[in-house]
C-alpha angles and dihedrals in degrees: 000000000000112000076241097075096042098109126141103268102042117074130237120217113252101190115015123219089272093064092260123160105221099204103163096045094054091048090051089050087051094054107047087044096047121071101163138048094265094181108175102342101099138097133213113203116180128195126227136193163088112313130269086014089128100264090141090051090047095051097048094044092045108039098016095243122141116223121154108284118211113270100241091219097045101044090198137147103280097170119062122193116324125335132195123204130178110228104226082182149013122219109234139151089253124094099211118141117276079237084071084028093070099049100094091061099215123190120194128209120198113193130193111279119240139245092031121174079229101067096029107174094004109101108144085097093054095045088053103048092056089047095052094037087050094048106043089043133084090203123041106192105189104197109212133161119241091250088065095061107111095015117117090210112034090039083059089236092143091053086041095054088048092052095048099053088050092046089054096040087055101020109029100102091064129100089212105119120199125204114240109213121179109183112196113218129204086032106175101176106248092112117045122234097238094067103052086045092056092045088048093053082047096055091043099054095041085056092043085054096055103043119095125263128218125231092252093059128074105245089218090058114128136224087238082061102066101016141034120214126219123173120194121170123217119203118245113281106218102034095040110022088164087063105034092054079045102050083042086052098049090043078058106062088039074074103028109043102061083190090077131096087231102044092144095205103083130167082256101074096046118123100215102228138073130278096258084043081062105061084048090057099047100048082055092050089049097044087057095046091051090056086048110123096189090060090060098080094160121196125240091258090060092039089058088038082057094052099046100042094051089053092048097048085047086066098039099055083042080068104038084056094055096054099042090057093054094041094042088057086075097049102126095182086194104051091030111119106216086232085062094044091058093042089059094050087053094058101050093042087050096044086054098039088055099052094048099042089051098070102020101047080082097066129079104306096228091062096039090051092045088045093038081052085053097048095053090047087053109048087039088052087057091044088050092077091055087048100051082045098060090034085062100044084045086053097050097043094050086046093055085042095054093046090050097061083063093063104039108111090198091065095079092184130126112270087238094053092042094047089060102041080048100050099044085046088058101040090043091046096044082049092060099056100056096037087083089049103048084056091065089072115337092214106052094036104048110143092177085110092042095051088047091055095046091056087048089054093046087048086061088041097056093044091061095045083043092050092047088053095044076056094050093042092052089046090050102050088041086054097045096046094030096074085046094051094043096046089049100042083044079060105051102049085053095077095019116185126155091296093065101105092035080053101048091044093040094055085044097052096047095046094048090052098045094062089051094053090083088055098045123098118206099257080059101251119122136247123197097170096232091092151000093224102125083201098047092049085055096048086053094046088050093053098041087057099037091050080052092056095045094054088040095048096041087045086054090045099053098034096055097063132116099280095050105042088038086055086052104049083046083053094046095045090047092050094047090034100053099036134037133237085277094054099248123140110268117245108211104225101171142329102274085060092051089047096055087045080054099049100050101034082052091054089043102063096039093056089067084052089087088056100067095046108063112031093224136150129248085267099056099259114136111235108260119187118234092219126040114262089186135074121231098241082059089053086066094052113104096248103033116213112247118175101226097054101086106164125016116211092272096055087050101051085047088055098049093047089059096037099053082047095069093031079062093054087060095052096051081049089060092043092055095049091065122081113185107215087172123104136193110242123191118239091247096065102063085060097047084052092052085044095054106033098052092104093049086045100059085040084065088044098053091043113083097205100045088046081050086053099045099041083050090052091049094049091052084048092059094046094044096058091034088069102035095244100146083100104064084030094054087045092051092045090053090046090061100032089058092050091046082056098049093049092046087048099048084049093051092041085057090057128086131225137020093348095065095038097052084046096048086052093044088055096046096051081048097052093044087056092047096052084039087059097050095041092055093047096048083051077050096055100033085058 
């Protein structure tokens, strides 16, 4: 039945023909009829009886239901299986409003009639139906004609007496009582009421006498225990319509007028729990009514159709079992096309199938179509196993196939555009090939699951190929920003001022984010094109800075030691020791002139020391990075790495020690390049020359050419004073003093005995006050 044709006066099938619960429709028919919470106050009346006894006619005339009423010409089964209708009102002699008239809430339920021509010997069906209409109602209305009355079959005793033993068998052990009302129809008065209804109650308890009675159950139990019995009479339809729309009106108000002796709905009856707890409770009574053995009483037809069918299906899966093993001997899972696969599955089903179907379609249909049904689960279930098996070798090889297109170095598209286009070809490939087989039989071969879990498995997959691109992506952009850092940085600390530390950061911070930029959408998020994932891209961005940090950390760390900064203050004192503040060569006059040099390219170049030590701004703020550069397991060590502590005071007092060592080399350098050719000469002497060379001097004043040669001498004195030229003249001098020595040296050094001596001794004393000289002064300067 559609959902469209659910409304509150047409009825929805609670079990089908096939035996079939029918849960959600029921709770879709609920639902649409039912516009208030209606808790307890409800009623279910079922109908019984022999078919085509007017059940359907009763129902609708009595309730206003409209269930399918049997065709008078035709005489034919009208109700299939178990209908549920919702009353909208109940025929009765009153004139109240339909508003009063609701408010009992009565569902109906019309069952299969029994005994149908339809069925014939099948009556497990039937047998079911009034157990399970008998079981889930507060009224049973058992709709017989007067003729029955006194008859075992027509009267459905023998069905009665069935039903009873299983209800007590399931539901023996309940308080819950049920009204019995058999409502004789055609009733045409010869016979009063009262005594068919005393031969009735006689039959019926006859019959409850002799059924068997479970353990659970008391043996002296009686039928009044577990059921009340009411008997009404309607007149014949056709012959006296008056009396028949009277006798429906008066067995209306016995539902309808609660103020009666006979109002038929008492506390008794009531199931305690809601509507919707209802249809909860009846699918679980059918479905153990379904699993009831006791119900299943077969004929010997079907008895003899059992045997032989069984027999049969024993030789046809025989076959099918040869054939699947030899069949089976030639499977090449990787090779195997899903199509083939299938074909081969259609053969053998079918070569079981037709041997089975030639000898057993000639027994009772029932049995050849259940044991049909078991044939075609056994020999699935042996072609299951072949099934999982392929399913697994597809899924591996998809698998191999979808990690491969990551690999490949032809395919030049973007990871996130490849992942895609990889994962549907494998999905959609993996659905071809199943597809074949699922056709085969839907319900052994569902792949549904397996396609779920294979999506699943190329999920994890992905996230390991996307996890070692996100690798390869990190490692790229480091190696591409971390030479540019490092040049830069190598840069700055060679001409380091205050701004060392703004500059190095600086330069970091730019580069970093400029290889970001291409990455960067304009609401600031990133995109890295291997995934949406807003998340995922984050997580990138964050390794990608905090690998930048690390290399960046660890190129700070091991660049900064003794050997480097001590290369870079000797830089810095050569550069401030060799040129002046102009940038002009130094000219080394005397000793006091290199000392001061010393003193301040020596300070100089210390001062920077402190900068390489502590990794801190211009203001005074250490460098902290914004993302740790550190494990946790590093933060328990004793001395904790930070990234802005460089050089701790022992490295720095071992840096200045080396590097005042060669700045003192430099100096000695100075010092040896400078020959005094000035002495010291008393006042008196100048008097005792004048004294004594008088004579010579007026000899140089007589003679013209040694007056020429002295006035020339004089006048190369006053220029060369007038243009500051002692400089470039005193280097000169000491230039060729100093080879003069050298020669003379080489010359003494040739020559044996007391001369050399006395020269190697001379050079030696020389050479001890003059180390004397330097050491003092480095004690001097270190002080």
């Amino acid at each position: 039945m559609s959902e469209s044709t659910i409304v509150s006066n047409v009825s929805v099938q609670v079990i089908d023909e096939d035996k079939v619960f029918q849960n959600d429709q029921i709770k879709k028919y609920l639902k649409s009829v039912i516009k208030q919470d209606l808790g307890l106050d409800y009623h279910v009346i079922s109908v019984f009886g022999s078919q085509s006894t007017g059940k359907s006619t009763l129902l609708n005339k009595l309730f206003h239901t409209k269930f399918d009423v049997m065709n008078e010409a035709q005489r034919q089964q009208t109700t299939k299986g178990i209908w549920l209708g919702y009353s909208p009102e109940i025929e009765t002699n009153k004139t109240e409003s339909v508003e009063k008239l609701h408010q009992e809430h009565v569902f109906v339920m019309d069952v299969e009639g029994s005994d149908g021509r339809e069925r014939g010997e099948d009556q497990d069906f039937e047998r079911k139906a009034a157990l399970f209409a008998l079981s889930t109602s507060e009224v049973l209305i058992v709709n017989i004609w007067e003729h029955q009355v006194g008859l075992y079959q027509g009267a459905n005793m023998g069905l009665l007496k069935t039903v009873f033993e299983v209800n007590l068998s399931l539901f023996g052990n309940k308080s819950h009582k049920v009204l019995l009302l058999f409502v004789i129809r055609d009733h045409v008065g010869a016979t009063p009421l009262s005594n068919l209804s005393n031969t009735l109650t006689a039959d019926l308890e006859k019959m409850w006498d002799s059924i068997n009675k479970p353990k659970n159950v008391s043996p002296d139990v009686k039928l009044s225990d577990y059921f009340d019995l009411e008997f009404t009479a309607l007149a014949h339809k056709l012959l006296q319509p008056e009396k028949f729309e009277s006798d429906v009106r008066d067995l209306g108000d016995r539902f309808s007028d609660k103020q009666r002796k006979d109002y038929l709905f008492k506390n008794d009856y009531r199931q305690n729990f809601p509507i919707d707890g209802w249809t909860v409770y009846a699918e679980r009574c059918w479905e153990q009514i379904q699993s009831n053995k006791d119900l299943d009483l077969p004929t010997q037809q079907i008895l003899v159709a059992r045997f032989r069918c069984d027999e049969i299906l024993k030789e046809a899966l025989e076959a099918f079992d040869a054939e699947f093993s030899e069949i089976s001997k030639h499977f090449d899972f990787s090779k195997l096309e899903g199509s083939q696969l299938a074909n081969h599955f259609s053969s053998l089903l079918t070569l079981a199938l037709t041997a089975y179907d030639t000898q057993a379609s000639h027994y009772n249909k029932a049995v050849y179509e259940s044991k049909r049904k078991g044939l075609t689960s056994d020999v699935n279930l042996r072609l299951q196993n072949v099934f999982r098996e392929y399913i697994k070798q597809l899924k591996k090889s998809q698998i191999e196939t979808f990690t491969k297109t990551f690999t490949d170095k032809n395919n030049k598209a973007p990871f996130l555009e490849k992942s895609i286009q990889a994962r549907q070809a494998a999905l959609t490939n993996f659905t071809t090939q199943m597809e074949p087989v699922k056709k085969v039989d839907p319900e052994f071969f569902d792949y549904q699951a397996d396609l779920e879990e294979f999506s699943g498995e190329l999920d994890e997959q992905l996230v390991k190929v996307r996890q070692t691109e996100v690798d390869n992506l990190v490692n790229r952009v480091n190696k591409k920003i971390n030479p540019i850092i490092k040049n830069k940085s190598l840069e700055i600390f060679g001409t380091p001022d205050e701004q060392l530390w703004d500059k190095v950061l600086d330069n970091f911070k730019s580069t970093l984010n400029n290889a970001l930029a291409r990455y960067k959408k304009d609401d600031d998020t990133y995109d890295f094109k291997i995934g949406s994932d807003p998340e995922l891209n984050d997580e990138i961005a964050f390794r990608i800075k905090k690998s930048a940090w690390v290399s960046f950390d660890q190129f700070i760390h091991e660049y900064l030691r003794e050997e480097n900064v001590v290369a870079v203050l000797k830089r810095q004192f050569d550069d401030a020791f060799a040129y002046d503040k102009d940038g002009v060569p130094r000219t080394w006059k005397n000793e006091t002139e290199i000392s001061l040099a010393y003193r301040e390219a020596t300070e100089f170049s210390l001062g920077t020391l402190p900068l390489f030590s502590i990794a801190k701004l211009s203001n005074g703020t250490e460098i902290i990075p914004d993302i740790p550069v550190t494990d946790e397991d590093d933060e328990d060590e004793e001395e904790p790495h930070t990234f802005a502590h460089l050089l701790n005071s022992t490295d720095q007092l071992k840096i200045k020690k080396s590097f005042l060592k060669q700045a003192e080399i430099s100096y000695r350098d100075a010092n040896r390049s400078i020959v005094s050719n000035i002495a010291r000469i008393p006042p008196f002497m100048y008097v005792l020359l004048i004294v004594l060379g008088w004579n010579e001097f007026m000899a140089v004043v007589r003679n013209p050419l040694l007056l020429m040669l002295v006035l020339l001498i004089g006048v190369a004195v006053i220029f060369i004073h007038s243009m500051n030229l002692w400089g470039p003249v005193n280097t000169a001098t000491n230039i060729f003093i100093g080879q003069a020595k050298s020669s003379l040296r080489n010359i003494l050094l040739d020559e044996p005995g007391p001369a050399r001596v006395a020269a190697q001794r001379q050079q030696q004393a020389s050479e001890t006050e003059e180390s004397y000289e330097l050491d003092d002064l480095s004690n001097k300067k270190e002080d």
